[in-house]
Every structure is written in C-alpha cells, then in structure tokens.
PDB file of N, CA, C and O in Angstrom, chain B, residues numbered from 101:
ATOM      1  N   UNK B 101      31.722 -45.019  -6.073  1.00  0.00           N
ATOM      2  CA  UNK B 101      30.292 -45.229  -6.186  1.00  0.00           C
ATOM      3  C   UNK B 101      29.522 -44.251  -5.290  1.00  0.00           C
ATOM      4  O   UNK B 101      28.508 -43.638  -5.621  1.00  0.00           O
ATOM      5  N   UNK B 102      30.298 -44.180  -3.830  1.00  0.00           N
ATOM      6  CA  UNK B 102      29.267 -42.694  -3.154  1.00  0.00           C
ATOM      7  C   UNK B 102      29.274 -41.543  -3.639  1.00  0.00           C
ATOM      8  O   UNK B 102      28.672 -40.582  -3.161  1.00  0.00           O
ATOM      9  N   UNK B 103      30.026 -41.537  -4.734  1.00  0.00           N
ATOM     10  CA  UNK B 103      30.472 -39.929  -5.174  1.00  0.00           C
ATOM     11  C   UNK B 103      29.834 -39.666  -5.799  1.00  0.00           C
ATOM     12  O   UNK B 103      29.668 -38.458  -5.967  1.00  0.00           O
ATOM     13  N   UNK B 104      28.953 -40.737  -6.652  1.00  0.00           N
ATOM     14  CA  UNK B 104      28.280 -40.781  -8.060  1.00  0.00           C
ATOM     15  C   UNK B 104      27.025 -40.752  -7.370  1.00  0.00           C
ATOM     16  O   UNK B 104      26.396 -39.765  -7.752  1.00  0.00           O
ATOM     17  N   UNK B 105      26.258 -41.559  -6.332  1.00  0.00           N
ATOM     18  CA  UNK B 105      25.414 -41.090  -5.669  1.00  0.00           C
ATOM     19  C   UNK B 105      24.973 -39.899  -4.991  1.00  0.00           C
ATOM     20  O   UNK B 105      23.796 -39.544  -4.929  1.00  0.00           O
ATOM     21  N   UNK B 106      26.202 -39.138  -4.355  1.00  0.00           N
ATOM     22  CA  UNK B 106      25.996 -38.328  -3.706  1.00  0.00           C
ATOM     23  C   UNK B 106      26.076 -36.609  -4.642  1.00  0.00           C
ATOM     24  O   UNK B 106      25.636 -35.496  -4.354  1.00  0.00           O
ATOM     25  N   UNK B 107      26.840 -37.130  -5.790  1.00  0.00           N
ATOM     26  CA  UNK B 107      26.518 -35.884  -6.835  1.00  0.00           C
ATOM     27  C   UNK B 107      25.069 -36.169  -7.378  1.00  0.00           C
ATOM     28  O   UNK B 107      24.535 -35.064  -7.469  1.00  0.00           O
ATOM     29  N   UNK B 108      24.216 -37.115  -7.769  1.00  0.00           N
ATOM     30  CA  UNK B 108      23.250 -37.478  -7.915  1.00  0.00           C
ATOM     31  C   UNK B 108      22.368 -36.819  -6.922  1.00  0.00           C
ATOM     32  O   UNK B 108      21.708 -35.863  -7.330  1.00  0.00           O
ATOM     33  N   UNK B 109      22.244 -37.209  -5.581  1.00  0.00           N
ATOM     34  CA  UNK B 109      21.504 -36.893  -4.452  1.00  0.00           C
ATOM     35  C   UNK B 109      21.750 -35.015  -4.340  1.00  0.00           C
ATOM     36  O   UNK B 109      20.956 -34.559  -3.516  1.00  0.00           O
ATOM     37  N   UNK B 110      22.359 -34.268  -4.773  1.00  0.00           N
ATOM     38  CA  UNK B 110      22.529 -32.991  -4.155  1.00  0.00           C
ATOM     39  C   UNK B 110      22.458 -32.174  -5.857  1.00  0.00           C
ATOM     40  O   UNK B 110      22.843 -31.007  -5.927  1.00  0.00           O
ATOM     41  N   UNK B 111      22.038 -32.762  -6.915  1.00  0.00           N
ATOM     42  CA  UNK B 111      21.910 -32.465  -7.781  1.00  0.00           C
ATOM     43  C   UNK B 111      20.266 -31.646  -8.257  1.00  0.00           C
ATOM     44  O   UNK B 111      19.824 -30.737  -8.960  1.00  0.00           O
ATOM     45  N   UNK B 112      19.714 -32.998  -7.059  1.00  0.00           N
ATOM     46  CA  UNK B 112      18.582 -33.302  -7.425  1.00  0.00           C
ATOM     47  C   UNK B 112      17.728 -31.587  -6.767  1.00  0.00           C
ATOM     48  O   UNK B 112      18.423 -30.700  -6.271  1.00  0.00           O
ATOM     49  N   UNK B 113      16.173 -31.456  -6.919  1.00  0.00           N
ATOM     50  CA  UNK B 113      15.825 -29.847  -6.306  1.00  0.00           C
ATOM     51  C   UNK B 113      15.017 -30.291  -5.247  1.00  0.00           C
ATOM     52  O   UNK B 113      14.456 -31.386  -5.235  1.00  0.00           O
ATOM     53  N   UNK B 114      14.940 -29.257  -4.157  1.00  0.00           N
ATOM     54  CA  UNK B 114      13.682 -30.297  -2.856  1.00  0.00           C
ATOM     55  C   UNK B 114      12.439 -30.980  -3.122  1.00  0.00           C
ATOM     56  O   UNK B 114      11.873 -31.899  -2.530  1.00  0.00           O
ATOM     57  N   UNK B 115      12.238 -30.519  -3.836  1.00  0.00           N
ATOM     58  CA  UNK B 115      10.429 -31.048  -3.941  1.00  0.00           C
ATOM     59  C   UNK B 115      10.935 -32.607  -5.196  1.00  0.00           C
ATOM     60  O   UNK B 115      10.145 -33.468  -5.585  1.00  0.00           O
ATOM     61  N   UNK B 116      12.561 -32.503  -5.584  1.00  0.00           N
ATOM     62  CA  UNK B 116      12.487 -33.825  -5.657  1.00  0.00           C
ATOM     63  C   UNK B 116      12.669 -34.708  -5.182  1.00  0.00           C
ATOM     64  O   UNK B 116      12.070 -35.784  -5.166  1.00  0.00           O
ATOM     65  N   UNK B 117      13.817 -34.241  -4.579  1.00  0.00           N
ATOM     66  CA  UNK B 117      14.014 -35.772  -2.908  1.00  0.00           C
ATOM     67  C   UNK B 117      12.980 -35.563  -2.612  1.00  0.00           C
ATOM     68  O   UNK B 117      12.368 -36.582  -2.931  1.00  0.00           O
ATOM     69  N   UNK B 118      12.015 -34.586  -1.996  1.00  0.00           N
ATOM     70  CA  UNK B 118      10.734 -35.140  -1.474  1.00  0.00           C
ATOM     71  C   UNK B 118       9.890 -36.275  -2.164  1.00  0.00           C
ATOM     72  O   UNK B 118       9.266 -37.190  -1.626  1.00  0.00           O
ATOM     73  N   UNK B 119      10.061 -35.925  -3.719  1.00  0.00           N
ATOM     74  CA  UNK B 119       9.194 -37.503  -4.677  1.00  0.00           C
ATOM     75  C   UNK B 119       9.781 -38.641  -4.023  1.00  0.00           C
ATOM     76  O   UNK B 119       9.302 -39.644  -3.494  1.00  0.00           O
ATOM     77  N   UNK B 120      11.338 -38.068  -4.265  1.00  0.00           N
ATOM     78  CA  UNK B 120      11.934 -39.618  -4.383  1.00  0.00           C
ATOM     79  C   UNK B 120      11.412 -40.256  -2.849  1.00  0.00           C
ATOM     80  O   UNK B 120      10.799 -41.320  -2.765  1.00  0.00           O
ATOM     81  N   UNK B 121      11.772 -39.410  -1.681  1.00  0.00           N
ATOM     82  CA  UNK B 121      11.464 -40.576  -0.423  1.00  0.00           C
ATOM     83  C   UNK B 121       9.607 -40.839  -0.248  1.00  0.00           C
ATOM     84  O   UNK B 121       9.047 -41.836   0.209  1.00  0.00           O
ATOM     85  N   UNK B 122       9.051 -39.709  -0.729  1.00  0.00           N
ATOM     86  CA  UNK B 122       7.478 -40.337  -0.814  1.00  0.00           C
ATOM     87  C   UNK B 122       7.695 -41.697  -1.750  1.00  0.00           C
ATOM     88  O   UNK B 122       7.596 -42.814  -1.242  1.00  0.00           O
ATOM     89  N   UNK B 123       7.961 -41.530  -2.984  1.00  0.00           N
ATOM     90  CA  UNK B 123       7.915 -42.925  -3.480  1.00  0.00           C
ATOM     91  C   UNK B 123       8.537 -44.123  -2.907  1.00  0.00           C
ATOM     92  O   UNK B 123       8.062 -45.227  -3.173  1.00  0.00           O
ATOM     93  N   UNK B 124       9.681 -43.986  -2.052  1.00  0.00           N
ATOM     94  CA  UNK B 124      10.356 -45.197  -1.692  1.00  0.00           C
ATOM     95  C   UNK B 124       9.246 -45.302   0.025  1.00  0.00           C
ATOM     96  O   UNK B 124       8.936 -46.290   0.691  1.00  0.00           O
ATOM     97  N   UNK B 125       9.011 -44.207   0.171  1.00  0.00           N
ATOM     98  CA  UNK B 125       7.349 -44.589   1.479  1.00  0.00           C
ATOM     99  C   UNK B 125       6.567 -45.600   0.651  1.00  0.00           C
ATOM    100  O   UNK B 125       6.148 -46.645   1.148  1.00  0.00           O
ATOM    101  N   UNK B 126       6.435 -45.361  -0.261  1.00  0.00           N
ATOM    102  CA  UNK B 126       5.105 -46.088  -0.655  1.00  0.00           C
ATOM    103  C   UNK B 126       5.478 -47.502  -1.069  1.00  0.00           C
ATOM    104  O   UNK B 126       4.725 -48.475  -1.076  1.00  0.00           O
ATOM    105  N   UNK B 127       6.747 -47.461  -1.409  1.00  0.00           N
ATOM    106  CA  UNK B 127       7.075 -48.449  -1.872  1.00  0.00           C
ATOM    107  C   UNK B 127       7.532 -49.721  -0.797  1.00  0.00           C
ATOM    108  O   UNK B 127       7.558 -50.885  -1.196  1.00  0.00           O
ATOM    109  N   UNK B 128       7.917 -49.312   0.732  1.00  0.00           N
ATOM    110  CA  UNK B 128       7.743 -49.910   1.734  1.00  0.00           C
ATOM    111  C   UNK B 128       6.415 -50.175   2.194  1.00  0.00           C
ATOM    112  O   UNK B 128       6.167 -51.323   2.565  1.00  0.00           O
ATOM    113  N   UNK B 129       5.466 -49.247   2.232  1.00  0.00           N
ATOM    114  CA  UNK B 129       4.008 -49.524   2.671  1.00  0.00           C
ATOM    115  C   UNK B 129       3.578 -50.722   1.998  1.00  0.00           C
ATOM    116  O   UNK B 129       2.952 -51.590   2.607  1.00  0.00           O
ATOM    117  N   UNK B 130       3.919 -50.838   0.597  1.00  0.00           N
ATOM    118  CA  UNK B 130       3.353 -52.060  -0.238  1.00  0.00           C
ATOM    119  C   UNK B 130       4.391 -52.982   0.081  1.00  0.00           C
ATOM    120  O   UNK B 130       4.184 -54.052  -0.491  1.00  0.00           O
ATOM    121  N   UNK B 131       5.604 -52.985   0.888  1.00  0.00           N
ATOM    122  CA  UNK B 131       6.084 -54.634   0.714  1.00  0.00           C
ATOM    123  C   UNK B 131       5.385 -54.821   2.184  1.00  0.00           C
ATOM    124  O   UNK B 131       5.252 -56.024   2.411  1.00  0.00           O
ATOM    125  N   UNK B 132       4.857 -53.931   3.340  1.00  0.00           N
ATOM    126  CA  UNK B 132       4.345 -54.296   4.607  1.00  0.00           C
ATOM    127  C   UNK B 132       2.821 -55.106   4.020  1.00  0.00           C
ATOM    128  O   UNK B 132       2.526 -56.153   4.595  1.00  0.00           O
ATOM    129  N   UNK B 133       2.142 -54.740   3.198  1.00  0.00           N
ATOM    130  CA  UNK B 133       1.003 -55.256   2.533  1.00  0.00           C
ATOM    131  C   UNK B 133       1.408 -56.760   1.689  1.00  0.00           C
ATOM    132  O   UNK B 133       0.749 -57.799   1.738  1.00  0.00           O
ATOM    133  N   UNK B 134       2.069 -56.640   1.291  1.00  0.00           N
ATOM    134  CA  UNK B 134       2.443 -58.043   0.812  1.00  0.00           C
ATOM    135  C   UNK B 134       2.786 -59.193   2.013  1.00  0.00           C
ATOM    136  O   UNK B 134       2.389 -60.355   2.105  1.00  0.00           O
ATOM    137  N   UNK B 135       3.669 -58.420   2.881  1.00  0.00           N
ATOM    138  CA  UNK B 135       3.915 -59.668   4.227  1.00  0.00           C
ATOM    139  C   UNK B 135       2.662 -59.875   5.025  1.00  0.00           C
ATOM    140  O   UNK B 135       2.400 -61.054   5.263  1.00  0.00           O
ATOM    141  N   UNK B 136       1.805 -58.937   5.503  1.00  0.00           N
ATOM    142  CA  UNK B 136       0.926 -58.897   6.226  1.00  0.00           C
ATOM    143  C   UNK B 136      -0.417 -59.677   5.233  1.00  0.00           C
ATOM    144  O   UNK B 136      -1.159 -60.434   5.858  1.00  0.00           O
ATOM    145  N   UNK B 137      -0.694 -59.468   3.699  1.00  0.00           N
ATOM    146  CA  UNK B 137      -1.359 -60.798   3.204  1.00  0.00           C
ATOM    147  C   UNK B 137      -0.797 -61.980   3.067  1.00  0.00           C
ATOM    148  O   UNK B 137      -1.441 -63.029   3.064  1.00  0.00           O
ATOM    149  N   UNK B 138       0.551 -61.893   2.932  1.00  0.00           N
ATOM    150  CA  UNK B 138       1.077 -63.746   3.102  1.00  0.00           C
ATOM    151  C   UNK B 138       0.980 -64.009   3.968  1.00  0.00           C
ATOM    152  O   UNK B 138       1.270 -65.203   4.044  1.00  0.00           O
ATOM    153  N   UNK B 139       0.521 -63.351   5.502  1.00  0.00           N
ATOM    154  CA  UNK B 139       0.589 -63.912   6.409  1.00  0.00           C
ATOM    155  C   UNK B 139      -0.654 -64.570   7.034  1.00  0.00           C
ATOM    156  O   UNK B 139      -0.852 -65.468   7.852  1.00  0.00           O
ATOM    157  N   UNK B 140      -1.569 -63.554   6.136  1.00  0.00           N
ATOM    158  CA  UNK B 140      -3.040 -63.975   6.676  1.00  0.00           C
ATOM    159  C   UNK B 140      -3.580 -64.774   5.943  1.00  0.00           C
ATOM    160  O   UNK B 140      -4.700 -65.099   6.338  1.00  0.00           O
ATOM    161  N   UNK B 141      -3.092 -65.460   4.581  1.00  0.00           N
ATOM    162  CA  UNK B 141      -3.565 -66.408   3.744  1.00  0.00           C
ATOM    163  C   UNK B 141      -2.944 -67.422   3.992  1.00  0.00           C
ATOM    164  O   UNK B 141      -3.386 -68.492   3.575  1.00  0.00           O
ATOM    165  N   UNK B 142      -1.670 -67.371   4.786  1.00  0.00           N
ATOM    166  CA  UNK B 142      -0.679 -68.292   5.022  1.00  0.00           C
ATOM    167  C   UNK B 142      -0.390 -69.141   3.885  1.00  0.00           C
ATOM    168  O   UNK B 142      -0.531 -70.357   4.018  1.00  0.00           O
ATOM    169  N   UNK B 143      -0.068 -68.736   2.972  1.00  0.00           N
ATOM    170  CA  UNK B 143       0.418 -68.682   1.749  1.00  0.00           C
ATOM    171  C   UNK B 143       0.575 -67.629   0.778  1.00  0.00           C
ATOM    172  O   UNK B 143      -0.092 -66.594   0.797  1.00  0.00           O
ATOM    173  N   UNK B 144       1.508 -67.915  -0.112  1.00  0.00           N
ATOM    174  CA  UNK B 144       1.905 -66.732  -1.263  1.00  0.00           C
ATOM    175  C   UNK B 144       1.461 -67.005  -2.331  1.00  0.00           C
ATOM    176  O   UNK B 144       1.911 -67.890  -3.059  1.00  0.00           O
ATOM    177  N   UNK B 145       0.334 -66.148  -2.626  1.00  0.00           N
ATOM    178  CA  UNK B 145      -0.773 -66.049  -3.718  1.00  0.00           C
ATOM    179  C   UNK B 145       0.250 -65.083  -4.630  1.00  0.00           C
ATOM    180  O   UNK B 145       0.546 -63.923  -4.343  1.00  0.00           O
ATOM    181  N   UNK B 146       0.625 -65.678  -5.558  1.00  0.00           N
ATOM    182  CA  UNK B 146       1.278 -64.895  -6.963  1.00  0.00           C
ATOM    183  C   UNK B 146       0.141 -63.361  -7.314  1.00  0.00           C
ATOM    184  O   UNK B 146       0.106 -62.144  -7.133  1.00  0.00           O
ATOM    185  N   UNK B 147      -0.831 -64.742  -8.056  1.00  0.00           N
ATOM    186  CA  UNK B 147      -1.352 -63.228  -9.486  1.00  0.00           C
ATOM    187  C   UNK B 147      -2.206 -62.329  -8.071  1.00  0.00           C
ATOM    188  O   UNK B 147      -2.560 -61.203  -8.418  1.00  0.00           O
ATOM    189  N   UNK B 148      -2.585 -62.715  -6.473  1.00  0.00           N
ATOM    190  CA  UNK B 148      -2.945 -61.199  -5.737  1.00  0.00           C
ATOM    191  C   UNK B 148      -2.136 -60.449  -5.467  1.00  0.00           C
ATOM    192  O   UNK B 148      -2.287 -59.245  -5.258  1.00  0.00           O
ATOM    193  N   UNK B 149      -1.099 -61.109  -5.435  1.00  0.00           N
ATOM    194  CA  UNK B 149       0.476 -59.834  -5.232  1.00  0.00           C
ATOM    195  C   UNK B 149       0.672 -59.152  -6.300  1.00  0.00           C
ATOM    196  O   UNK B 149       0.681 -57.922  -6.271  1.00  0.00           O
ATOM    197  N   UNK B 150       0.877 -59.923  -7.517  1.00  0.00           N
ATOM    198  CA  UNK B 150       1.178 -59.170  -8.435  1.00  0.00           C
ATOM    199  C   UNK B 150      -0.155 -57.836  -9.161  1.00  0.00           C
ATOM    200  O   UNK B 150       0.061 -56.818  -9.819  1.00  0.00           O
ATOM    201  N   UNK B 151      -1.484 -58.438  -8.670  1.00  0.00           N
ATOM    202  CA  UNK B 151      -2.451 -58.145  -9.266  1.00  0.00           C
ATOM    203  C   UNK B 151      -2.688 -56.548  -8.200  1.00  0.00           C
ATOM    204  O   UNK B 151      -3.074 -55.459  -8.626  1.00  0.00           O
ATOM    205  N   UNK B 152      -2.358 -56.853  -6.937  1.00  0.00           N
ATOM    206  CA  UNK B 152      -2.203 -55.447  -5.581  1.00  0.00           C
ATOM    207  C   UNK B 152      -1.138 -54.867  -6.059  1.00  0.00           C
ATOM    208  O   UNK B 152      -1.264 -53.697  -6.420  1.00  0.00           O
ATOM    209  N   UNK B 153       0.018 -55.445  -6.173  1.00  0.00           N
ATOM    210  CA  UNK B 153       1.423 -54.498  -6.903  1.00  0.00           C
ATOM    211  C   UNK B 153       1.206 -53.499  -8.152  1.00  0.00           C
ATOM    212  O   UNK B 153       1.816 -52.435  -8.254  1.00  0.00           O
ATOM    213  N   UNK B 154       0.373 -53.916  -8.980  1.00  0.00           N
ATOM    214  CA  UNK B 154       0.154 -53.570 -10.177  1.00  0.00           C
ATOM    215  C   UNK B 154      -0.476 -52.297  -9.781  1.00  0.00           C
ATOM    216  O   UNK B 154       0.055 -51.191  -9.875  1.00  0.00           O
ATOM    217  N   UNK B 155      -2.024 -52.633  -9.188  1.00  0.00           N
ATOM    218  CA  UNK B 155      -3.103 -51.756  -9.036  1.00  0.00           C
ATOM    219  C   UNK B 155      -2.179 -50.387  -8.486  1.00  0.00           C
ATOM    220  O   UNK B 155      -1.753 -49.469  -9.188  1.00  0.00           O
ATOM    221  N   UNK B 156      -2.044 -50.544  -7.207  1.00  0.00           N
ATOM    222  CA  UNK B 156      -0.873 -50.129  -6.045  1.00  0.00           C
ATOM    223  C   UNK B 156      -0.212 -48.998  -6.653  1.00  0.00           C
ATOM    224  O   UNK B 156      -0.567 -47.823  -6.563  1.00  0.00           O
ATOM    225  N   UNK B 157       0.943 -49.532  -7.381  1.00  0.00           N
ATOM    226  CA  UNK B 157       1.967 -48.811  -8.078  1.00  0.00           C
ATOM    227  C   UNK B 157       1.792 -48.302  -8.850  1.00  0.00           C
ATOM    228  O   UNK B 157       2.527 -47.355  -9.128  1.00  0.00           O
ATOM    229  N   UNK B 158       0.660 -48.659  -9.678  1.00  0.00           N
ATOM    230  CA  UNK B 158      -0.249 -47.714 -11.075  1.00  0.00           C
ATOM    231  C   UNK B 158      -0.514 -46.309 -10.272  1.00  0.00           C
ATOM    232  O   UNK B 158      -0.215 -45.191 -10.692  1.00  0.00           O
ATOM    233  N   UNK B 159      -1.129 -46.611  -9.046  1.00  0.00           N
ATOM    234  CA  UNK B 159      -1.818 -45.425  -9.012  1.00  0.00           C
ATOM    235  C   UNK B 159      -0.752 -44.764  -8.407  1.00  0.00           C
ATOM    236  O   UNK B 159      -0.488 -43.708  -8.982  1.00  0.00           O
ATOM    237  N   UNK B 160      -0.090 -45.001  -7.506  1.00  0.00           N
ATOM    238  CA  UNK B 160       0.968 -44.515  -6.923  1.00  0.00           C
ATOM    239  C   UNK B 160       1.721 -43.241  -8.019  1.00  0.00           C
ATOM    240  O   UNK B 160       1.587 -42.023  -7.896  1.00  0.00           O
ATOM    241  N   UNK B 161       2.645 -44.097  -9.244  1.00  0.00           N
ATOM    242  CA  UNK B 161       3.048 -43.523 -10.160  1.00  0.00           C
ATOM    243  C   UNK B 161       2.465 -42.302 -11.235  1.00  0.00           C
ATOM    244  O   UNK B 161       3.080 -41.397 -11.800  1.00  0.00           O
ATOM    245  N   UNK B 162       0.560 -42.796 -11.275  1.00  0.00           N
ATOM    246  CA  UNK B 162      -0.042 -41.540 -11.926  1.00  0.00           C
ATOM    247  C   UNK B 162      -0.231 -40.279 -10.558  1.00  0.00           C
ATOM    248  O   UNK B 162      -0.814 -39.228 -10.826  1.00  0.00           O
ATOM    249  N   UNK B 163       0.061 -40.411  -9.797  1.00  0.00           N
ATOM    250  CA  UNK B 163      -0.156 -39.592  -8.472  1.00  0.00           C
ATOM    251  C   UNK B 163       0.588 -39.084  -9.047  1.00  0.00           C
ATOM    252  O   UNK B 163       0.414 -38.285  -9.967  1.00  0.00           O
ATOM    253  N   UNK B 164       1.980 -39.634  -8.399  1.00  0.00           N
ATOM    254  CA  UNK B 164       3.289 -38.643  -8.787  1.00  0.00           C
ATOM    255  C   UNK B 164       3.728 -38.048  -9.884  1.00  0.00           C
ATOM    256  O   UNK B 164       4.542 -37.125  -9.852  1.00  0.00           O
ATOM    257  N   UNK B 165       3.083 -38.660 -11.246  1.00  0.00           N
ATOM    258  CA  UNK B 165       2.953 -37.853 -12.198  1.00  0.00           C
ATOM    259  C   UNK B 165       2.079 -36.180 -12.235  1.00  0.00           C
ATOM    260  O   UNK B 165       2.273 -35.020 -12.599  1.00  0.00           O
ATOM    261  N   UNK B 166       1.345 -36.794 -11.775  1.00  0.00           N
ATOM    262  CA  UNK B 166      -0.192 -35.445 -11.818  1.00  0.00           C
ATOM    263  C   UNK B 166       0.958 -34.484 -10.805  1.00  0.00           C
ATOM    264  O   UNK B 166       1.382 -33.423 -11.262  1.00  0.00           O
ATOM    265  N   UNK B 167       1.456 -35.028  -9.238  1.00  0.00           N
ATOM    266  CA  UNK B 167       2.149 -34.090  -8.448  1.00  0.00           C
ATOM    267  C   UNK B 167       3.361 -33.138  -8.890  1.00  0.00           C
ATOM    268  O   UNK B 167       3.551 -31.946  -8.647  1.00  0.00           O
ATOM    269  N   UNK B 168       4.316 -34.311  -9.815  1.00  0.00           N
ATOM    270  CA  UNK B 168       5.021 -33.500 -10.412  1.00  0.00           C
ATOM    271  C   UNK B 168       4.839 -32.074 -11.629  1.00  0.00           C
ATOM    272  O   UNK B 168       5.497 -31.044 -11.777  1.00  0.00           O
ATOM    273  N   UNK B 169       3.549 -32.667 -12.384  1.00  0.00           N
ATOM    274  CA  UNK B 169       3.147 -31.073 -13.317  1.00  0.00           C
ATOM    275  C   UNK B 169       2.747 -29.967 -12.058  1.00  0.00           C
ATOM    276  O   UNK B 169       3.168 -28.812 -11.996  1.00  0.00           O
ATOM    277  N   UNK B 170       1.715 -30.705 -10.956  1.00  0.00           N
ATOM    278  CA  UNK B 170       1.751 -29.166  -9.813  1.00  0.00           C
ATOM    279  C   UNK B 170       2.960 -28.849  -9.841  1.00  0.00           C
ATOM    280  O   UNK B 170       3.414 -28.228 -10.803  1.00  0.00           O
ATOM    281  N   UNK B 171       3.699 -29.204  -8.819  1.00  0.00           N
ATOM    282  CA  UNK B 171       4.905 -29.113  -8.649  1.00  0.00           C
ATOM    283  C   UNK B 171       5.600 -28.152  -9.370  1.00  0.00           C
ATOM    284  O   UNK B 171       5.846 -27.042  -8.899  1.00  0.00           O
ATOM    285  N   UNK B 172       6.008 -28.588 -10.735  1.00  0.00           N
ATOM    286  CA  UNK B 172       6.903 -27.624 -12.180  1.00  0.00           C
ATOM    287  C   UNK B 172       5.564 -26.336 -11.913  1.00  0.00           C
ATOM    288  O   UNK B 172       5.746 -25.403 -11.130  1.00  0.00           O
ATOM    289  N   UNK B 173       4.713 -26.450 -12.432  1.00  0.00           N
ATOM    290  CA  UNK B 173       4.241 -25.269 -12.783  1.00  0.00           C
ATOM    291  C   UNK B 173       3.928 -24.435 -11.247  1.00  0.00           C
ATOM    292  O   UNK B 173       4.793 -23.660 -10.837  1.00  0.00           O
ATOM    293  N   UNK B 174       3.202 -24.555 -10.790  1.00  0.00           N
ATOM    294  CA  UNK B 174       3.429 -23.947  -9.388  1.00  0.00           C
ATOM    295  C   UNK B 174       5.303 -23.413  -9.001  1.00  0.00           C
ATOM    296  O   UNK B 174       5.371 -22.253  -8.596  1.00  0.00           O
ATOM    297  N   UNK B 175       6.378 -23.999  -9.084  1.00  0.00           N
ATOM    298  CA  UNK B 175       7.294 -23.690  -8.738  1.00  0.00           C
ATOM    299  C   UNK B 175       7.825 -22.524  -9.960  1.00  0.00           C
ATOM    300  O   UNK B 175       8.487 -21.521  -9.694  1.00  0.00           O
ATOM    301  N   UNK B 176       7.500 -22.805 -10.926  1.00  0.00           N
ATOM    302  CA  UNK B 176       7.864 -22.002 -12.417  1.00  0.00           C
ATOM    303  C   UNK B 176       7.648 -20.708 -11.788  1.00  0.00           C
ATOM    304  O   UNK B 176       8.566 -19.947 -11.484  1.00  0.00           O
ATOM    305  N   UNK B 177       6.140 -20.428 -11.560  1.00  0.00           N
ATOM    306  CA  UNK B 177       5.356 -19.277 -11.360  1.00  0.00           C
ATOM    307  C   UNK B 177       5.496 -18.318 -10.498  1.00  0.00           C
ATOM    308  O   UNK B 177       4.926 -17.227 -10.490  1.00  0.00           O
ATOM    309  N   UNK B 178       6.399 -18.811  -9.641  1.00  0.00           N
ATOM    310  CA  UNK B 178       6.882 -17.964  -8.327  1.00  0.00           C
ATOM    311  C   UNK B 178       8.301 -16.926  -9.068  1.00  0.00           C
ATOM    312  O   UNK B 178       8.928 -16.141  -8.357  1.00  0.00           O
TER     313      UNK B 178
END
C-alpha cells in the first residue's frame, strides 16, 4: 500500500502537491471552524455545518479550479 502511494506521490508535478497540501490546508481550517462553532453554540447545528461546509468547499474547489487553468497554461508557456 506505501508503494502505491508513494508512486502516486512522486508521480504527481510540484505545483501539484502544492494543490494537493493547499487543499488538505483548507480542509483542516474548515474542520477548526466546525469545532470552534460547536463550541460556541454549544451544540451541533447540522444544516450550519453542512450549509458552511458547502459554501466553504464550493468556493475552495472553484479556486482551485480557476488556479489550476493558471497553473497549466502559465507552466505550458515557459
């Protein structure tokens, strides 16, 4: 199983591990946002988690979309 990861991981080009650990940043920033509102509502509100997760990760994902066409074409061009 590390082998399959680690041909995976060294497969990949820099500016994509860079996506990948920006996205898994962001993707910790939003579970610190989820603990830090359950904590201040002192309760776990479903549809605001899911409704912040949604918003959150929408935009997150069209980011990294829009970053990745810079990205290709900027890197193409060199």
């Amino acid at each position: 199983m590390f082998t399959e990861i680690n041909y995976f991981y060294t497969s990949l080009k820099d500016w994509q591990k860079a996506m990948m650990f920006s996205f898994i940043s962001y993707s910790i920033i939003l579970f610190g946002l989820i603990v830090a509102i359950t904590f201040i509502l002192k309760d776990f509100k479903f549809l605001l988690v899911l409704g912040l997760s949604f918003v959150y990760m929408g935009t997150v994902i069209v980011m990294m979309f829009i970053l990745i066409r810079i990205f290709k074409k900027r890197l193409i061009e060199r």
